[in-house]
C-alpha positions as CSV (number, residue, x, y, z in Angstrom):
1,X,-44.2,-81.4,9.2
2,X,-40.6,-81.8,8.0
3,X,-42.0,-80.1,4.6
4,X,-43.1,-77.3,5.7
5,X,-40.7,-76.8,8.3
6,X,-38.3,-76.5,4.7
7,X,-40.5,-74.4,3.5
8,X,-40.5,-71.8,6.3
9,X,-36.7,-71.9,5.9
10,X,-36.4,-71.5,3.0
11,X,-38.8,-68.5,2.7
12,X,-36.3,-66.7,5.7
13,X,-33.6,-67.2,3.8
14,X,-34.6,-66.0,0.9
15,X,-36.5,-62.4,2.4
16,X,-32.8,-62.4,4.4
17,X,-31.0,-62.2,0.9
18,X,-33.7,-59.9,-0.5
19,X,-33.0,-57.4,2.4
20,X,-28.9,-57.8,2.0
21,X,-29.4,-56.8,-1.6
22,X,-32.0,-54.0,-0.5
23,X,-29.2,-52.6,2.1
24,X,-26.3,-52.8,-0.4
25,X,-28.6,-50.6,-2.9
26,X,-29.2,-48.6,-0.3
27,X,-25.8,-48.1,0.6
28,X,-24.8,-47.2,-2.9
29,X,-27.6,-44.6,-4.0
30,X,-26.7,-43.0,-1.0
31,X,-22.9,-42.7,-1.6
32,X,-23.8,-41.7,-5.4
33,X,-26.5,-39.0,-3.6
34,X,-23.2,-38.0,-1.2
35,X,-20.9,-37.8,-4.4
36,X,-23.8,-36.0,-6.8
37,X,-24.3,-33.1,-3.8
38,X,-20.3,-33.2,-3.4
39,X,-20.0,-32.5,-6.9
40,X,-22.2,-29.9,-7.0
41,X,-21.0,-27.9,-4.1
42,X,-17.5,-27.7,-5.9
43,X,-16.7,-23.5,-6.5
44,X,-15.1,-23.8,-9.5
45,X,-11.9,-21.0,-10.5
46,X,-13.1,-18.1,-12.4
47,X,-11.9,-18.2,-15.8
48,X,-9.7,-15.0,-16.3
49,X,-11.2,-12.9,-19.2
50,X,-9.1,-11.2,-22.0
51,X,-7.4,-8.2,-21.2
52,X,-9.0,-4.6,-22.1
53,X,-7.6,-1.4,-22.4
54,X,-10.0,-0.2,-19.9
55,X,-9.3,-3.2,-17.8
56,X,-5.5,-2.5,-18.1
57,X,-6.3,1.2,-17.4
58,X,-8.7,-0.3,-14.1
59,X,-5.6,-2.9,-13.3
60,X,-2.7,0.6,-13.0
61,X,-1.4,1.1,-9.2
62,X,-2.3,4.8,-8.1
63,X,-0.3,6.7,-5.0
64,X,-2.8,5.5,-2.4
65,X,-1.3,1.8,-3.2
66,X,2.1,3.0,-2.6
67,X,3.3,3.9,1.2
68,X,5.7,7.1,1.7
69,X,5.2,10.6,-0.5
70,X,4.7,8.7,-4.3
71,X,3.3,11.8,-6.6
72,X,1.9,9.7,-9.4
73,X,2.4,11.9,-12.8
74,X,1.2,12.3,-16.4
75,X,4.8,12.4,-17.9
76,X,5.6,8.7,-17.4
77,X,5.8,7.7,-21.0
78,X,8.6,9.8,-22.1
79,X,10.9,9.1,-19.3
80,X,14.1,8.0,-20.3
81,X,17.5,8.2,-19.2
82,X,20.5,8.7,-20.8
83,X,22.6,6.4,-18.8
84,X,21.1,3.3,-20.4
85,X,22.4,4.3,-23.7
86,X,25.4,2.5,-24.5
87,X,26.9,-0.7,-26.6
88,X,28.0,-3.7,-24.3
89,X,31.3,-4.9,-25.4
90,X,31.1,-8.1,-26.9
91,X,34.8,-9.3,-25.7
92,X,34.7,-9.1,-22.3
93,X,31.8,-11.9,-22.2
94,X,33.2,-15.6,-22.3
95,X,30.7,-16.4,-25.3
96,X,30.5,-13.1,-26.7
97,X,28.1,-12.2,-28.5
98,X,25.2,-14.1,-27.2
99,X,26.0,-12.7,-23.6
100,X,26.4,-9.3,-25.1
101,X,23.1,-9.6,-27.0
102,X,21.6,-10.5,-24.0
103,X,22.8,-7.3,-21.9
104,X,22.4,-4.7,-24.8
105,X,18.7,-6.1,-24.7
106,X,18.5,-5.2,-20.9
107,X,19.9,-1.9,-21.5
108,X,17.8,-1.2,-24.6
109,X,14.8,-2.4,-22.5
110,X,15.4,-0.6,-19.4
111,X,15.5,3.0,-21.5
112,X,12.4,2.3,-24.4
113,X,10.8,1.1,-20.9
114,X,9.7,-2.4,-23.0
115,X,12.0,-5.2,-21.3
116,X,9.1,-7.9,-22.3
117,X,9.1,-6.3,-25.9
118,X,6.5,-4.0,-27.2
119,X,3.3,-5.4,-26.2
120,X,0.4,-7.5,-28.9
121,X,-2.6,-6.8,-27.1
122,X,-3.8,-3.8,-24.9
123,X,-2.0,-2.0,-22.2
124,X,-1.8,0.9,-20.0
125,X,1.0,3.0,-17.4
126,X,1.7,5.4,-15.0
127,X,4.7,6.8,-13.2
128,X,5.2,8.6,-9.4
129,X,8.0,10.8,-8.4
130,X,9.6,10.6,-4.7
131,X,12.6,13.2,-4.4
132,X,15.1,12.0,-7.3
133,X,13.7,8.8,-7.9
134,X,11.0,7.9,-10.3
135,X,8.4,4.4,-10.1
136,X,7.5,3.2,-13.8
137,X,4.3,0.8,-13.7
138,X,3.2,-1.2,-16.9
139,X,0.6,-3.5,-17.1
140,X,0.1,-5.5,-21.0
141,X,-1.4,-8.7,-22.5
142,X,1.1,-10.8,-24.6
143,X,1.3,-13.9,-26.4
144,X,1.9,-16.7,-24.0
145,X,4.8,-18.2,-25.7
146,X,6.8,-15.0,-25.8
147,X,5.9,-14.6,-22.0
148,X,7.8,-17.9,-21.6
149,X,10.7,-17.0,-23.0
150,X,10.9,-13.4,-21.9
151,X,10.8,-14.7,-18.1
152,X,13.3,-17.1,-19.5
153,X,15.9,-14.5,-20.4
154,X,15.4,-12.4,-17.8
155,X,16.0,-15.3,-15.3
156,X,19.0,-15.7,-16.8
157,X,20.2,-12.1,-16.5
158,X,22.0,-12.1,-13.5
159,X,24.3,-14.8,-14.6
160,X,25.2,-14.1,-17.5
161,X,25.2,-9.7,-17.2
162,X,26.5,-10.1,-13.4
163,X,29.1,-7.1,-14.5
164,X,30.0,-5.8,-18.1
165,X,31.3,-2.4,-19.4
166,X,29.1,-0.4,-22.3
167,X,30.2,2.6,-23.7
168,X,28.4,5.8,-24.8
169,X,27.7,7.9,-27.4
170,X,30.3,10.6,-25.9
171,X,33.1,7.6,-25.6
172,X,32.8,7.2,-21.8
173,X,32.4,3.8,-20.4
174,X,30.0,2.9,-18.3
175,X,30.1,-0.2,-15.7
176,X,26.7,-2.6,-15.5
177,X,25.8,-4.4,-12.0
178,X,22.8,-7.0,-12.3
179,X,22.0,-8.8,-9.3
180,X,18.9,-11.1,-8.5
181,X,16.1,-9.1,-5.9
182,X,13.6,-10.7,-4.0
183,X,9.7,-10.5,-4.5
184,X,6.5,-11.0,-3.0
185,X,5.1,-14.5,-3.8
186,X,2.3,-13.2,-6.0
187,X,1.1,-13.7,-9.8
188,X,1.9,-17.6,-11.4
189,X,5.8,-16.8,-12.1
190,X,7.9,-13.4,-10.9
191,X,11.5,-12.6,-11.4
192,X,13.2,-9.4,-9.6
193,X,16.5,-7.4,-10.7
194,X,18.9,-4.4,-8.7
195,X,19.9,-3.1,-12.1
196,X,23.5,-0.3,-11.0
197,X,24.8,1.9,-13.8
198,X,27.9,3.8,-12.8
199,X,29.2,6.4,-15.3
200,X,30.0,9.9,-16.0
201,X,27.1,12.2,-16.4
202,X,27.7,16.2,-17.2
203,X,31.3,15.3,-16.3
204,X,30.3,14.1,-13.1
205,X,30.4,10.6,-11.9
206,X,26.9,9.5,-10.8
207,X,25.8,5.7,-10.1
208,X,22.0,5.0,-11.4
209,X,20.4,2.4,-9.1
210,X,17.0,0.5,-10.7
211,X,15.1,-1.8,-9.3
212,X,13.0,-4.7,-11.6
213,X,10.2,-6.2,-11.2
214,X,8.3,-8.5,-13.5
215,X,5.3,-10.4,-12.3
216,X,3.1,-13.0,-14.7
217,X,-0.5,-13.0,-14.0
218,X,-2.4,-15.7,-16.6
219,X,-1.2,-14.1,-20.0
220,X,-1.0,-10.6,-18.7
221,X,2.2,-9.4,-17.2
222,X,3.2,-6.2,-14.6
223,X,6.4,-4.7,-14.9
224,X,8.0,-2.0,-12.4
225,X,11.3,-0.2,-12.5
226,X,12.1,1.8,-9.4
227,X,15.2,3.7,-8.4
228,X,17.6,6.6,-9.5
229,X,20.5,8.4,-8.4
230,X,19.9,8.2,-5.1
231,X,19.4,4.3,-4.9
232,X,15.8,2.3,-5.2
233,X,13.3,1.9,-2.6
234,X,13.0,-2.1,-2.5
235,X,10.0,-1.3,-0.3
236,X,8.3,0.7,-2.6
237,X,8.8,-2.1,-5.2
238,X,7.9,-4.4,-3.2
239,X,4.6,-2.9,-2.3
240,X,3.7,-2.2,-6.2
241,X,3.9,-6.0,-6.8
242,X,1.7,-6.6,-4.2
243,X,-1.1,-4.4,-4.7
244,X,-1.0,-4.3,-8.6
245,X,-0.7,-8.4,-9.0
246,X,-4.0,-7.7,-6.9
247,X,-5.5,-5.5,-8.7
248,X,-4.8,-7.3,-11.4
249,X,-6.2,-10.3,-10.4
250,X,-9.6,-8.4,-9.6
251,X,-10.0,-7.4,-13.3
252,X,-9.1,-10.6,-15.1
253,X,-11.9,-12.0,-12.7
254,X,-14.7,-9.4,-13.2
255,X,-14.2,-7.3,-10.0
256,X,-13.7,-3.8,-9.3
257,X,-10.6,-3.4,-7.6
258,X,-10.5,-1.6,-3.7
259,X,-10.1,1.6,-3.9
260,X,-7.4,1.5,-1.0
261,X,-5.2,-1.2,-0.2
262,X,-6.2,-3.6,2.2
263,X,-3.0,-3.4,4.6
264,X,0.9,-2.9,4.0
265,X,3.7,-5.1,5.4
């Protein structure tokens, strides 16, 4: 009796461990199942694609992204103004000539309407007109690296070109304001400007007021210069970066951007 009384025991015990094992197997296929189905519910990003020009051309604001009475025109790529012509002097700046280098870039920028340098890969622009003042808006592929150090210098800007003097081809002087400007939180890196020229123009003193705006978006870049003699609309600039990092954004990921914007501030 005592034998198979062992026996019996011993069986239990064993069909006990058999099910512990069974449970813990159990137990794990499961969580792998729970992970596996995880896994494959993940939405991954959508890889931007390369910049076209017909994607560029898609990515340009028109007047029904702007608010107020923007006439977006055909002229924008010979704008220029003569008040950005001029040659910093190099003494007033405690290092000289690598602050001046740095403003005489702005300035040269601001009038060939390139601040991040002509552009490697495609790109497209357009321009609106509101009284006096004039909206430039550029969108361009560039190399990565030189997108780092463009947004580099131009971080830099209102530090080292807070106020210098340049002087024009007639011999008048000009005085040079840079400030730092807010902007929306959009694109991966931004960096805003108030840009004030205050000079003679036609014998008459006149103070040119620009707003900048430069907004990275992957390895593409936006860039908008607002204002004139009558100030800049912050607003205005404001709503450009908004609805063109948008826009933007839509073409790198294979989307056809809304014809109207969604909502203003």
């Amino acid at each position: 009796m005592l034998a198979v009384a062992l026996a019996v025991g011993t069986l239990l015990a064993t069909a006990a461990c058999s099910d512990d094992g069974d449970d813990s197997a159990s137990t794990d296929a499961s969580a792998g199942a729970t992970s596996s189905a995880g896994q494959g519910t993940a939405t991954a990003s959508p890889t931007p694609t390369p910049l076209t020009s017909a994607g560029a051309q898609t990515a340009l604001i028109t007047a029904g992204d702007l608010e107020d009475n923007w006439t977006q025109v055909q002229t924008a790529a010979s704008w220029r103004n003569q008040l950005l012509i001029g040659t910093v002097d190099a003494a007033q700046f405690l290092t000289g000539k690598t602050q001046a280098a740095d403003c005489q870039r702005l300035l040269d920028g601001l009038y060939d309407e390139d601040l991040l340098g002509p552009p490697p890969g495609p790109s497209a622009l357009t321009g609106f007109t509101e009284g006096n003042s004039r909206l430039l808006y550029q969108v361009a592929a560039y190399q990565p690296a030189s997108l780092d150090q463009s947004f580099d210098w131009l971080k830099s800007l209102p530090t080292a070109c807070d106020q210098f003097n340049a002087v024009g081809s007639d011999g008048s002087t000009r005085t040079v304001q840079v400030v730092e400007a807010s902007l929306p939180k959009s694109g991966d890196t931004r960096q805003g400007l108030t840009v004030t020229v205050a000079g003679p123009s036609g014998g008459t003193p006149v103070t040119l007021t620009i707003d900048v705006a430069v907004v990275r978006v992957g390895d593409d870049a936006i860039t908008v210069t607002n204002g004139g003699t009558d100030g800049a609309d912050h607003d205005s600039t404001e709503t450009a970066v908004s609805q063109g990092t948008n826009r933007l954004k839509d073409v790198q990921e294979g989307r056809s951007p809304a014809s109207e914007p969604s909502e203003f501030d």
